[in-house]
N, C-alpha and C positions, 0 to 999 in steps of 0.2 A: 355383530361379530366384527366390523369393519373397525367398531369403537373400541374394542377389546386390545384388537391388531394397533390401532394406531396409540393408543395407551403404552403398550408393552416398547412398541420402536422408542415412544419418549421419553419413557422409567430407562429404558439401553442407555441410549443418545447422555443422558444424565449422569447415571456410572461411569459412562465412557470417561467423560469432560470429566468429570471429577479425579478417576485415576491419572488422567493426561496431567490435571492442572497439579498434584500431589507430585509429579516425580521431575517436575519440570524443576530447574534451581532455582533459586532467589537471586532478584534481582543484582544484589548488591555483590553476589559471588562472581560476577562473570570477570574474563580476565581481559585485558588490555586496556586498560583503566589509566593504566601508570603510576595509581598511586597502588602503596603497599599498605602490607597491614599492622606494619609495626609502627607505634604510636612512641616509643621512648628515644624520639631522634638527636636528643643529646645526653651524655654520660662524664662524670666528674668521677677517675678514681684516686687515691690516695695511698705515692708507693710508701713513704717514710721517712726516713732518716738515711743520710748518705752522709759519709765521711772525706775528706778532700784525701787523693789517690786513688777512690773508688772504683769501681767498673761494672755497669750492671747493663740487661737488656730489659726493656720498658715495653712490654707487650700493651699498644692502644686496641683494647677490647668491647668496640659498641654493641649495645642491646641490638642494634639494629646492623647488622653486619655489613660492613664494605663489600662490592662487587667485587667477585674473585679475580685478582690481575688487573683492576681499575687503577690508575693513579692516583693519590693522596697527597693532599698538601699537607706538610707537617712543619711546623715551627715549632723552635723551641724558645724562647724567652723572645720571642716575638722573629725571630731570622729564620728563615725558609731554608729549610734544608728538603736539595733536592733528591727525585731519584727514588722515593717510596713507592711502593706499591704494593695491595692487601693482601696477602695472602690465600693460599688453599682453606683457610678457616673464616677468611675475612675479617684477620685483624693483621695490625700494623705491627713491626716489631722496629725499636729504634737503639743502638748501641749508643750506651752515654758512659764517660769516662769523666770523674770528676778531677780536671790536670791540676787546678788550685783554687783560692778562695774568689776569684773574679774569671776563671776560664773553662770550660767544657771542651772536649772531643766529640763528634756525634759520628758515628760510624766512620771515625778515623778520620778521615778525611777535610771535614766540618768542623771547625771552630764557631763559638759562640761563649757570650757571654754569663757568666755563671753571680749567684747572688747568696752571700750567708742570708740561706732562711728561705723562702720559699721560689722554686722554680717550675715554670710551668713548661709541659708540651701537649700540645694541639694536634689533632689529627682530622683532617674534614673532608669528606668525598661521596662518591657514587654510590648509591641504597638502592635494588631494586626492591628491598623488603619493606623501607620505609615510605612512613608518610612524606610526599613530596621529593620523596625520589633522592635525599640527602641526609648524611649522618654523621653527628661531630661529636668527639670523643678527646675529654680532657684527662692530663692524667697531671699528678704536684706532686712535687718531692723535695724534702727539707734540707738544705747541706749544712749541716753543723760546723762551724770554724771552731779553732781553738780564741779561749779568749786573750786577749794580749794586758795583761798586769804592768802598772806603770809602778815602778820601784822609785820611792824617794831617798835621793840623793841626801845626807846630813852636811847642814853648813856647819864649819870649823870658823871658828872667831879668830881671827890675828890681832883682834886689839889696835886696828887703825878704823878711820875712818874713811867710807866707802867714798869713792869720786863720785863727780853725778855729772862728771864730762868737761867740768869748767875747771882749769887750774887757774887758783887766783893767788897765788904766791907772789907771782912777777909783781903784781898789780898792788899787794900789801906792802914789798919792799920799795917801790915807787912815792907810795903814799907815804911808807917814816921817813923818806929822805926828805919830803918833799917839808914833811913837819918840822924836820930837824935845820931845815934851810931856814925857815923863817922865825925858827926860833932861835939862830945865830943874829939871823937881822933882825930881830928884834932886839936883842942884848946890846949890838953892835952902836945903832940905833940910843939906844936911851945911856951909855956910854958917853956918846958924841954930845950930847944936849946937856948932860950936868957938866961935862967937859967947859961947855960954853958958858953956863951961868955962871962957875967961879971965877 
């Protein structure tokens, strides 16, 4: 009977441990870890095309969302524009004014240097969702300039002959005088000698 009784406690004792070990969580769920469990902790999107007098607002939207009211570093073409901060959604929102083909406005107040053709901004900050506890979030957008046509000029012929910087006229009339001299004395010269033989 004792064997029966002490069977039946160790079949219990077994169920027991088993439903305990079934409802108990997995390890890897427990919280204060610090890491998160978002794995996509960086993001490249692609706004388009922009025209020089522009204005548009540039929502930075990571897979892995910014800590709500966290600070954000954000640069745009590489210049830190400060003062971000993520939003109630946990995305960044940045006001870009395109003023001309080498200048940006970033929320007013922000100048920064603007490029025909591709311009980048940066957003990187505090993830409690992410792996490593950080989330960076690129966004590009193209400014199209106009193109600038070089128009040629038609050259009109006057019928002289072009300078090349040297005036040698002085130098030509020099030189016949100088020929014209010695061709006097010369004459002059053999004049005198037949003079003398007769």
């Amino acid at each position: 009977m004792r064997r029966k009784i002490r069977g039946a406690a160790a079949a219990l004792l077994v169920v027991v441990g088993a439903g305990l070990f079934a409802l108990a969580p997995p390890a890897g769920a427990q919280t204060g870890s610090g890491v998160g469990l978002c794995t996509t902790i960086t993001g490249v999107q692609n706004v388009g095309n922009v025209a020089i007098g522009q204005r548009f607002v540039l929502q930075l939207a990571p897979t892995c969302v910014f800590n709500v009211g966290a600070a954000i570093t954000v640069t745009v073409n590489g210049i830190n524009i400060p003062g971000k901060v993520a939003n109630a959604s946990g995305f960044v929102l940045v006001d870009i004014t395109v003023v001309s083909a080498t200048q940006l406005s970033i929320d007013d107040p922000v100048l920064t240097p603007a490029i025909c053709g591709t311009n980048t901004v940066t957003a990187r900050g505090p993830s409690s969702t992410a792996q490593g506890g950080i989330s960076t979030q690129t966004a590009n957008f193209t400014i199209t300039c106009p193109v600038v046509q070089v128009v040629a000029t038609p050259v009109t012929s006057t019928g002289r002959l072009s300078l090349t910087g040297a005036n040698t006229l002085r130098y030509v009339a020099v030189a016949l005088a100088l020929v014209a001299a010695g061709s006097m004395a010369l004459v002059v010269t053999r004049r005198r000698r037949a003079a003398a033989t007769l």
